[in-house]
C-alpha positions in Angstrom: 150.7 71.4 112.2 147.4 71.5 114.2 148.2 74.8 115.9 149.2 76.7 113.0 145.8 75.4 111.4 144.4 76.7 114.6 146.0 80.1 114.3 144.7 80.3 110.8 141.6 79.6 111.2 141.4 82.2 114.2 143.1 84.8 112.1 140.3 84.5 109.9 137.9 84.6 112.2 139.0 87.7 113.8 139.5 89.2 110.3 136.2 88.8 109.1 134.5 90.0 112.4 136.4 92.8 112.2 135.5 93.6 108.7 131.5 93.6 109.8 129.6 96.6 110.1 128.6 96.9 114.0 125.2 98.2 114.1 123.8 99.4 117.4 120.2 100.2 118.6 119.9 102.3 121.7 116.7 102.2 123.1 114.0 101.5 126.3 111.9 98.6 126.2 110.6 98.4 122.5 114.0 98.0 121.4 115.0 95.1 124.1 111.8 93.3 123.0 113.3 94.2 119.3 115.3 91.1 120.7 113.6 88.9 123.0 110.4 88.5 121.2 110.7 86.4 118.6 109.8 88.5 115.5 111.5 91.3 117.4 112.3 94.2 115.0 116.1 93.3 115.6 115.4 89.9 115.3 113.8 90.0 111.8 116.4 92.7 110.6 118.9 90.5 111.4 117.7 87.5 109.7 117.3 89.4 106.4 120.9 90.9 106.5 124.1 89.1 105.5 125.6 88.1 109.0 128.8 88.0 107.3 128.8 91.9 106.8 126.5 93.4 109.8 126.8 92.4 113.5 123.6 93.4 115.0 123.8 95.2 118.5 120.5 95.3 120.8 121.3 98.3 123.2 117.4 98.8 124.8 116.4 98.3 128.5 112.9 98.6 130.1 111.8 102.0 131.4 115.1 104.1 129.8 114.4 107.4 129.2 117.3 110.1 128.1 118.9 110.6 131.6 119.6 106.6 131.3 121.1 106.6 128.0 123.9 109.4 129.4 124.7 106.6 132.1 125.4 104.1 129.5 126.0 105.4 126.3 129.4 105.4 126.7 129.9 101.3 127.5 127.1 100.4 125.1 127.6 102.6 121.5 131.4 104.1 122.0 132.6 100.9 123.2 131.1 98.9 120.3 133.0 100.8 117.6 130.1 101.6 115.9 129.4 102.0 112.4 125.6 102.2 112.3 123.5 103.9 115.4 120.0 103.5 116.1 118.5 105.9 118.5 115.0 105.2 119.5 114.5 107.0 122.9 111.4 109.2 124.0 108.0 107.0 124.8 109.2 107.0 128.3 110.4 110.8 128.9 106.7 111.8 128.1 104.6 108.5 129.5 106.3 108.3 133.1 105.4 112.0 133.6 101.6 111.0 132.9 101.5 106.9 134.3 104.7 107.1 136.7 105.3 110.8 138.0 109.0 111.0 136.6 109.4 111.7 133.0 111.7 113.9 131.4 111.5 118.0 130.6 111.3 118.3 126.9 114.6 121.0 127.6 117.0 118.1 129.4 115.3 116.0 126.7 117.5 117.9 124.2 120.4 118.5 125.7 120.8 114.7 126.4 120.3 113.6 123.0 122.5 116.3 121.6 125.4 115.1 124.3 125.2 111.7 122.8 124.6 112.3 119.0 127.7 115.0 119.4 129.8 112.2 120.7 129.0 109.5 118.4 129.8 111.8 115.7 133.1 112.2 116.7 133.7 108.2 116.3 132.3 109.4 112.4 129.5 106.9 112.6 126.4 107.1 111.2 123.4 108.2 113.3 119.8 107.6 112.7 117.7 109.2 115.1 113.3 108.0 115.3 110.9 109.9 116.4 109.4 108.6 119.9 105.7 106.4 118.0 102.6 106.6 120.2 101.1 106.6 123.6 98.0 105.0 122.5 96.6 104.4 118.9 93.7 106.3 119.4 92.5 108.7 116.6 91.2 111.2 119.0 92.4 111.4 122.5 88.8 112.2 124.7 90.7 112.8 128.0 92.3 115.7 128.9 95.7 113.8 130.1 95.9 111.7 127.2 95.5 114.6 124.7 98.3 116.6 126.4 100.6 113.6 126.6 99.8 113.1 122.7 100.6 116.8 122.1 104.4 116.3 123.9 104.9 113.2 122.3 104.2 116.1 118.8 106.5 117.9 120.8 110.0 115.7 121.5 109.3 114.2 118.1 109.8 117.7 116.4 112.8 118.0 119.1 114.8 114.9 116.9 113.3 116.3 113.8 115.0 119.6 114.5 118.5 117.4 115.6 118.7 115.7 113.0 118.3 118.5 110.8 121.2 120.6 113.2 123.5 117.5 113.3 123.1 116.7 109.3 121.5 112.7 110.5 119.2 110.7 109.2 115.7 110.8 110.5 113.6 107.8 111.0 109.8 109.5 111.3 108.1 106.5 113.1 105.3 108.8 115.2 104.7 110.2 111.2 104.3 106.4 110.0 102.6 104.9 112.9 100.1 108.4 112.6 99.2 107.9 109.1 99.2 103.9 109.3 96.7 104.4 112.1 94.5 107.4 110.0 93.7 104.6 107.4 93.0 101.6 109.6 91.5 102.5 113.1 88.0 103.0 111.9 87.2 102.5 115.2 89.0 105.2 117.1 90.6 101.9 119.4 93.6 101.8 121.9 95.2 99.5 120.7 96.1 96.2 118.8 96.9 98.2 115.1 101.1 98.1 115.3 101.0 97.8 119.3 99.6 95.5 121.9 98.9 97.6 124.2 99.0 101.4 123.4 102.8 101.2 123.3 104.7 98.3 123.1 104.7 96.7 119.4 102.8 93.4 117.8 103.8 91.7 115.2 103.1 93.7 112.7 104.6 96.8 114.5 107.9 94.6 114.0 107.8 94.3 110.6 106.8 97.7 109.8 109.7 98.9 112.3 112.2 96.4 110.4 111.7 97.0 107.4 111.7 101.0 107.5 115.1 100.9 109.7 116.8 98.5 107.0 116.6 101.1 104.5 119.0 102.7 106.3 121.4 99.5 107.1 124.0 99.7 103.8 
């Protein structure tokens, strides 16, 4: 009698996982810390969903950049079954050519995220492709490097605008909604501490805004 019960109840348990959304965010570091900080972005997204209906899949590692998503994509969206993908990729492409020496040409840039958004659209999921945010919350960039790195990040983030128009996705704006959260509150032309800590990695209220803007498009 026990193991039938047992049976049962595992039936139902693989029944109901399997009837859950899987929802998978590809990233670089801002999306791992989506998870491991506390009021992480995927952490407060996935306290206001139904966990009976979404299974929420953190797919970010420190210091990714395109040519790392086409190592992994494969194991870490494909292999999930997705339903629901997240791709938040491009800080790092344009900030390691500047602060490390090995970013990414806005040309393989493309090609790499049309590779991956062509294969998840074969497994008919749905795609939500943002726009790389900021290098810095600064108003006006004063340096000559830090303009020309804001004027690429313009650049890759009108490379997913124009995917995502091509590939019929949806299109999370962030670098358009951190821009014009940032018009109206940095008075004082500062780095930092608006919706990041530090230029690029998000506070708390960076979280928020980033959870709440990608949950309109978790149905």
């Amino acid at each position: 009698m026990k193991r039938y019960l047992w049976l049962a109840i595992l039936a139902l348990m693989i029944s109901c996982n399997g009837n859950k959304k899987q929802v998978v965010f590809l990233g670089d570091s801002i999306t791992e810390e989506g998870r491991t900080l506390e009021l992480g972005f995927l952490n407060l997204i996935e306290e206001t969903l139904d966990a009976n209906k979404f299974n929420i899949i953190g797919k970010g590692i420190s210091g990714d950049k395109v040519s790392d998503l086409l190592v992994r994509y494969e194991e870490d969206v494909l292999a999930q079954d997705p339903d629901i993908v997240f791709i938040y990729i491009g800080i790092n492409d344009v900030w390691h050519t500047y602060d490390v020496g090995k970013g990414s040409d806005i040309d393989f840039y493309e090609k790499g995220l049309r590779k991956i958004i062509t294969d998840i659209k074969r497994r008919n999921a749905k795609i939500i492709l943002c726009t790389p945010t900021v290098i810095g919350e600064l108003l006006i960039f004063k340096g000559a490097m830090g303009i020309k790195r804001d004027q690429e990040l313009d650049a890759f983030s009108g490379v997913v605008r124009n995917l995502a128009s091509e590939f019929n996705t949806e299109l999370l704006d962030l670098r358009t909604i951190f821009k014009d959260y940032i018009i109206q509150n940095n008075k004082t032309n500062d780095y930092q501490g608006f919706l990041t800590d530090d230029g690029v990695h998000l506070n708390d209220f960076g979280n928020q805004l980033i959870a709440e803007k990608m949950l309109e498009y978790i149905k």
